[in-house]
C-alpha positions in Angstrom: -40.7 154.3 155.1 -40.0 156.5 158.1 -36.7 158.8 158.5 -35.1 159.6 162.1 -32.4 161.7 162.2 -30.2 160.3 165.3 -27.9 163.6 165.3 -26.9 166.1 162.4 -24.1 163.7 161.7 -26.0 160.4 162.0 -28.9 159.7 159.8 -31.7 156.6 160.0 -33.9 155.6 157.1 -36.2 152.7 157.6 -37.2 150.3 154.7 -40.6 149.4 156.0 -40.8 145.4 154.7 -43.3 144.0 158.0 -41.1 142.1 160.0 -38.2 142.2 157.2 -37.8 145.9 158.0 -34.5 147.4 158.4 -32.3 150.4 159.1 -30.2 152.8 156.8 -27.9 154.4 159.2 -26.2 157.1 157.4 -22.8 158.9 159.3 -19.1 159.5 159.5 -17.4 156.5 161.4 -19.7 154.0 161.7 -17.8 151.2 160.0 -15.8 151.5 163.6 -18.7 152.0 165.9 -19.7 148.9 167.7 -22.9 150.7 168.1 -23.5 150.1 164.5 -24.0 146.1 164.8 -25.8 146.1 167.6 -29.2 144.2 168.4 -27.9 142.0 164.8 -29.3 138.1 164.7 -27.3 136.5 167.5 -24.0 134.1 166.0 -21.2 132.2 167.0 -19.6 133.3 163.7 -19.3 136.0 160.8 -17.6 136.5 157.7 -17.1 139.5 156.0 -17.0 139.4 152.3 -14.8 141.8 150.6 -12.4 142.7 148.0 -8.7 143.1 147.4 -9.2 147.1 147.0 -11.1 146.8 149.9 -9.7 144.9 152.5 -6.1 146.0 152.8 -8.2 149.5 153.9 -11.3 148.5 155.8 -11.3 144.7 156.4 -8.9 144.8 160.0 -11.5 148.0 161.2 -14.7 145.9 160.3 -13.0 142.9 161.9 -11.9 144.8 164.8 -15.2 146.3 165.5 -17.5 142.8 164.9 -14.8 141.2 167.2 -16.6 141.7 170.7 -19.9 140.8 169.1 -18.8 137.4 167.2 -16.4 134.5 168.7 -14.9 133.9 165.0 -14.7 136.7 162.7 -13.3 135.4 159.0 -12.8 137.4 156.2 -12.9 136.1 152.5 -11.2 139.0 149.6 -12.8 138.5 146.1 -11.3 139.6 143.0 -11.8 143.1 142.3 -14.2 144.2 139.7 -17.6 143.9 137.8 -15.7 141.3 135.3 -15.6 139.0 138.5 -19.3 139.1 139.2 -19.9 135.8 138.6 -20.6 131.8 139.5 -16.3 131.3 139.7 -16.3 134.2 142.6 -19.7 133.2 144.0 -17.8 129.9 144.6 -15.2 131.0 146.6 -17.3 132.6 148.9 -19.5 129.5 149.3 -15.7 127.5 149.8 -14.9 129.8 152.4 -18.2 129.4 154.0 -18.0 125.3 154.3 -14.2 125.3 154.9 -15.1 127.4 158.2 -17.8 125.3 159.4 -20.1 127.8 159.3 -23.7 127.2 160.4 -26.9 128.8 159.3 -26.8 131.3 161.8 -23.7 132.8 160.6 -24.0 136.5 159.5 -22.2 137.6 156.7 -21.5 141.1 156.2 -20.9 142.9 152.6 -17.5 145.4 153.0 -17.3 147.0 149.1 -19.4 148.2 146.6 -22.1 147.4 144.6 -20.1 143.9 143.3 -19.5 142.7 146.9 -22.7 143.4 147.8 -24.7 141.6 145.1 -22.5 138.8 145.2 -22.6 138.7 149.4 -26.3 138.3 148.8 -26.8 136.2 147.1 -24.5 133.7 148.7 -26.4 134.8 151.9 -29.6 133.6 150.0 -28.6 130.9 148.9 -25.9 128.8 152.0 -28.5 126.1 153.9 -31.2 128.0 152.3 -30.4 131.3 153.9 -28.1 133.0 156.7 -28.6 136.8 157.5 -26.4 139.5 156.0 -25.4 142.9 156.6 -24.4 145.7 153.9 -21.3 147.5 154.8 -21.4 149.7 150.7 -17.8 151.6 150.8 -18.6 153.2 147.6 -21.2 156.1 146.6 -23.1 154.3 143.9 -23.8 151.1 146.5 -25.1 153.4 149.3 -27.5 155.2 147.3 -28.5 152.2 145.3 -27.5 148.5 144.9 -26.5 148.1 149.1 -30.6 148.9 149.6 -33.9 146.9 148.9 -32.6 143.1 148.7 -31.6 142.7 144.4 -28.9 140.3 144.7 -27.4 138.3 141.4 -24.4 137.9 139.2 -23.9 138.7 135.7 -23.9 136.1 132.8 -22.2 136.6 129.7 -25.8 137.4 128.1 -26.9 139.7 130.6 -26.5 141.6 133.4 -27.9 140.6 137.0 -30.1 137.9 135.3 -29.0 135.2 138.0 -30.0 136.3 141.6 -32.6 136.3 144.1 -34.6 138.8 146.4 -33.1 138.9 149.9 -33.2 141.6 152.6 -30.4 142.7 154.6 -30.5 142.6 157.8 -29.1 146.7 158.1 -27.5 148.9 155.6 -24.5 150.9 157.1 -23.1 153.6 155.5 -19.9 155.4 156.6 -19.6 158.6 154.3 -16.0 158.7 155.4 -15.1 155.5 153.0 -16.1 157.8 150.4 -13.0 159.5 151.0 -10.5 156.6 149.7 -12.9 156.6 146.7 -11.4 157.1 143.2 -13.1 160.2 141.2 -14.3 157.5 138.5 -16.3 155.7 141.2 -17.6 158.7 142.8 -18.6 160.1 139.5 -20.1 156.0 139.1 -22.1 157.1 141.7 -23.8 160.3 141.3 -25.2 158.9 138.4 -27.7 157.0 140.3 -28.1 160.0 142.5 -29.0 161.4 139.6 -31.7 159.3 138.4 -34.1 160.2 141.7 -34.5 163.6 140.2 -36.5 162.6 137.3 -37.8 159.6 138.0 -39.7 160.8 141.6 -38.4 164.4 142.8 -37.6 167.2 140.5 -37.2 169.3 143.3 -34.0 167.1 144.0 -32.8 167.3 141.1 -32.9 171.0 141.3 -31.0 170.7 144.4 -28.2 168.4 142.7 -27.9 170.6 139.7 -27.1 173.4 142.4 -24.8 171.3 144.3 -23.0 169.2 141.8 -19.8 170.9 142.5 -19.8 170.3 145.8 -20.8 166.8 145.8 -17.5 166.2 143.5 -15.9 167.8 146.0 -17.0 165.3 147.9 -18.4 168.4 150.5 -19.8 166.3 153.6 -22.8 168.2 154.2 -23.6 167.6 150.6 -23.3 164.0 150.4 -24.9 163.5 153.4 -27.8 165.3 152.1 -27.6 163.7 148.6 -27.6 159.9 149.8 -30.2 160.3 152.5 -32.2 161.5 149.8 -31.9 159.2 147.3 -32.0 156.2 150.3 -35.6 157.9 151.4 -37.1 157.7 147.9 -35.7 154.4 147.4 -37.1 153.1 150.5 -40.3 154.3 149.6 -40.6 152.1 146.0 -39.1 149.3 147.6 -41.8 149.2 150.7 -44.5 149.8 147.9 -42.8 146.9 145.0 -40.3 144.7 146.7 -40.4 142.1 144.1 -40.7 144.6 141.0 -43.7 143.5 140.3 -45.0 147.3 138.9 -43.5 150.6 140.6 -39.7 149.5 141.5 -39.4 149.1 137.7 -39.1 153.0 137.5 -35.5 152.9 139.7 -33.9 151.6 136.4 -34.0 154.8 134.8 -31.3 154.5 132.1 -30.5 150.9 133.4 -31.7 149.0 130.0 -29.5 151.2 127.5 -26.7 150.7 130.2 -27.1 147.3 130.8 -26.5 146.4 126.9 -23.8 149.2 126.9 -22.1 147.1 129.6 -22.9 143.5 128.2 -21.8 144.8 125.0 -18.9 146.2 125.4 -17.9 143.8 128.4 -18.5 144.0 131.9 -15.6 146.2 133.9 -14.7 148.4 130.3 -17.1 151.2 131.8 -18.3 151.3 135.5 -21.7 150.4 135.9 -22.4 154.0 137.2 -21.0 155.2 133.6 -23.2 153.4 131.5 -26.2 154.1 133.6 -25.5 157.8 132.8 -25.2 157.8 129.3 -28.2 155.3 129.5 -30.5 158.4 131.3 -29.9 160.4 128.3 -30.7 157.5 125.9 -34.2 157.3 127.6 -34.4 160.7 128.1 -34.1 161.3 124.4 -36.3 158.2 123.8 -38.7 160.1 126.1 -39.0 163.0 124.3 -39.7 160.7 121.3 -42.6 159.4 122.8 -44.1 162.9 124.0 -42.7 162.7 127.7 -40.8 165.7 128.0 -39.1 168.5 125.8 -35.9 168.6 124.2 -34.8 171.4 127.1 -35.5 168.8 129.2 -32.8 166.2 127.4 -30.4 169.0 127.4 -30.6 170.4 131.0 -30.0 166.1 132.5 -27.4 165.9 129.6 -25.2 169.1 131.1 -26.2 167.3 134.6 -24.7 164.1 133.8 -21.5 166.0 132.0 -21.3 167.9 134.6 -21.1 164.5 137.2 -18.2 163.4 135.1 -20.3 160.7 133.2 -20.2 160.3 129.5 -22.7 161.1 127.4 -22.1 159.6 124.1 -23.2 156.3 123.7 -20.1 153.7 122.5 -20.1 152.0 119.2 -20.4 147.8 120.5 -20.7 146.3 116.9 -18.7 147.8 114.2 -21.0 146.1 111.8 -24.4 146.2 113.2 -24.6 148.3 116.0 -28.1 149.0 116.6 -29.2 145.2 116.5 -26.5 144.3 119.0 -28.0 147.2 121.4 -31.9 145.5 120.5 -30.4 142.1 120.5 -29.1 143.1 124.4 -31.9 144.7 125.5 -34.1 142.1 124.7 -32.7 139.8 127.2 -33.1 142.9 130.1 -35.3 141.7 133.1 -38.3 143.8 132.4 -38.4 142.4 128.5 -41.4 140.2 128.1 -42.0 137.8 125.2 -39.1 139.5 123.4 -40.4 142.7 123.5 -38.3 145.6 125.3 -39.8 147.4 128.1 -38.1 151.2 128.7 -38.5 153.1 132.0 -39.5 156.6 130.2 -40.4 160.1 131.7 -43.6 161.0 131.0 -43.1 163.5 132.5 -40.6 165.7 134.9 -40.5 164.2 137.8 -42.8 160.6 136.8 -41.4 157.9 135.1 -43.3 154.8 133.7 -42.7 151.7 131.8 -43.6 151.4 128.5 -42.7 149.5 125.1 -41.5 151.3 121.9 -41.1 150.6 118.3 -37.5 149.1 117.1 -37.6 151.7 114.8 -37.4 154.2 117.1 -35.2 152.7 119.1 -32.7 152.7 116.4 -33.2 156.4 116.2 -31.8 157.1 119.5 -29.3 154.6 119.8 -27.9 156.7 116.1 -28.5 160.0 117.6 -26.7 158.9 120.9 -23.9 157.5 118.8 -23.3 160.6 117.0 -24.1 163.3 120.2 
């Protein structure tokens, strides 16, 4: 991974991948810059792929700015939503795809959040066995996260993201100025997964987000600018290390296996992803300090953190009759469970994060401790 700073208001992080590597450009206004699609895999065509949120805001800019590049430019608008994550929506894109003609040189191009861009992935994966794609993330949590390192998949009704393939993009652009159109739920979505850098690889960070967390909801420029380059740079650096998740990139779902069930449980869309992720860091950060990771001052001080992002903190009820096996019966289906046994990215400590089983009954404790926070 290697980090150029292009000018104090444009920002370049490389995900080093061999001849799969790509840019992270990081700025204000480049979803308008025809700069930003330059040197792109040569088409007659592209389609972006967006939402109906999205596209009434950014679809005719993206359009407008792909138009000297590309003879055809199409646009498909998916339902809005993580409900909509799925084969029904994948379809339409696919429909789209055929109904234009388009050939496997077509680039598509990923205008939304972390939805539209798992979705646009995959279908880029998967149409004649692969076209290229671009991510254009328009909301916080899909430029610090789910926009970089190729996971692309839809949700099933058993699980979360458990249909989907690895599949690089061909460039991540971020414009920090879509941020602005972005509700305060989704920006607090997304600082969760800021967030989880800090104790998973940087402590130092998350020292600087516990001093800046005011400004970041704020939405302060310099701040955010900071705070996704960041979290882009030590992302890039597990991905170039585990692309396939094979060990390492296991650690960059801090929180994600409580959340996951939380979100499968209590159905997809009822709390943004970003939301169950951050009451899922203090679930494994209390399961942490059951296992001898870190203190209970350590719990506390990323429990005021992710209050203090707007997140909540208190884990929902999902089975009025037997909650706890509903959460075990969930999280046994999570990507990194093997043989039916769950596996928990835990801190072992501040600033390290490994992956590691854990008794049921131990389990259960936090889940009734979270329940009753």
């Amino acid at each position: 991974m290697t980090l150029q700073a292009t000018s104090s208001l444009h920002q370049q992080v490389e995900i080093d991948l061999g001849d799969r590597s790509y840019a992270i450009d990081i700025g204000a206004g480049l979803l308008d810059a025809q700069e930003s699609y330059r040197s792109l895999p040569a088409a007659h065509s592209a389609m972006i792929i967006t939402n109906e949120t999205v596209a009434p805001i950014y679809g005719k800019r993206l359009e407008r700015a792909l138009s000297s590049q590309y003879a055809q430019v199409h646009t498909v608008s998916l339902p809005d939503g993580e409900s909509h994550k799925t084969w029904e929506s994948l379809n339409l894109i696919f429909d789209a795809l055929l109904s234009h003609g388009c050939d496997r040189k077509t680039v598509l191009f990923a205008l939304g959040g972390g939805v539209v861009g798992d979705m646009t992935g995959f279908a880029a994966a998967s149409y004649m066995r692969g076209v290229p794609f671009v991510q254009v993330p328009t909301t916080l949590l899909a430029q610090v996260d789910s926009s970089v390192g190729g996971k692309t998949a839809i949700n099933h009704p058993l699980g979360k993201n458990m249909i989907g393939a690895f599949y690089q993009p061909q460039r991540v652009v971020c414009d920090l100025e879509t941020l602005n159109t972005l509700p305060a739920r989704e920006l607090s979505a997304g600082l969760a997964e800021i967030i989880k850098y800090g104790p998973i690889a940087d402590m130092a960070f998350l020292d600087w987000i516990e001093q800046h967390i005011d400004q970041l909801m704020a939405r302060d420029r310099e701040a955010l600018t900071h705070a996704v380059k960041r979290s882009c740079e030590i992302k890039a650096w597990v991905v170039g290390q585990d692309e396939r998740e094979a060990g390492l990139r296991a650690i960059l779902n801090f929180g994600h296996t409580f959340g996951h069930a939380i979100e499968a449980g209590m159905g997809y869309g009822a709390w943004l992803h970003g939301e169950a992720v951050g009451c899922g860091m203090v679930m494994a950060a209390r399961l942490s300090q059951a296992l001898g990771g870190v203190d209970a001052a350590f719990v506390e001080r990323l429990t005021r953190l992710v209050r203090a992002a707007g997140l909540p903190t208190v884990a929902p009820v999902i089975d009025a009759h037997d909650n706890v096996g509903r959460y075990l019966a969930l999280m046994r289906v999570d990507k990194k469970s093997e043989a039916g046994e769950i596996k928990f990215v835990v801190i072992d400590r501040p600033g390290n994060a490994v992956v590691r089983t854990a008794p049921d009954a131990l389990v259960a404790q936090v889940i009734e401790a979270s329940v009753r926070a």
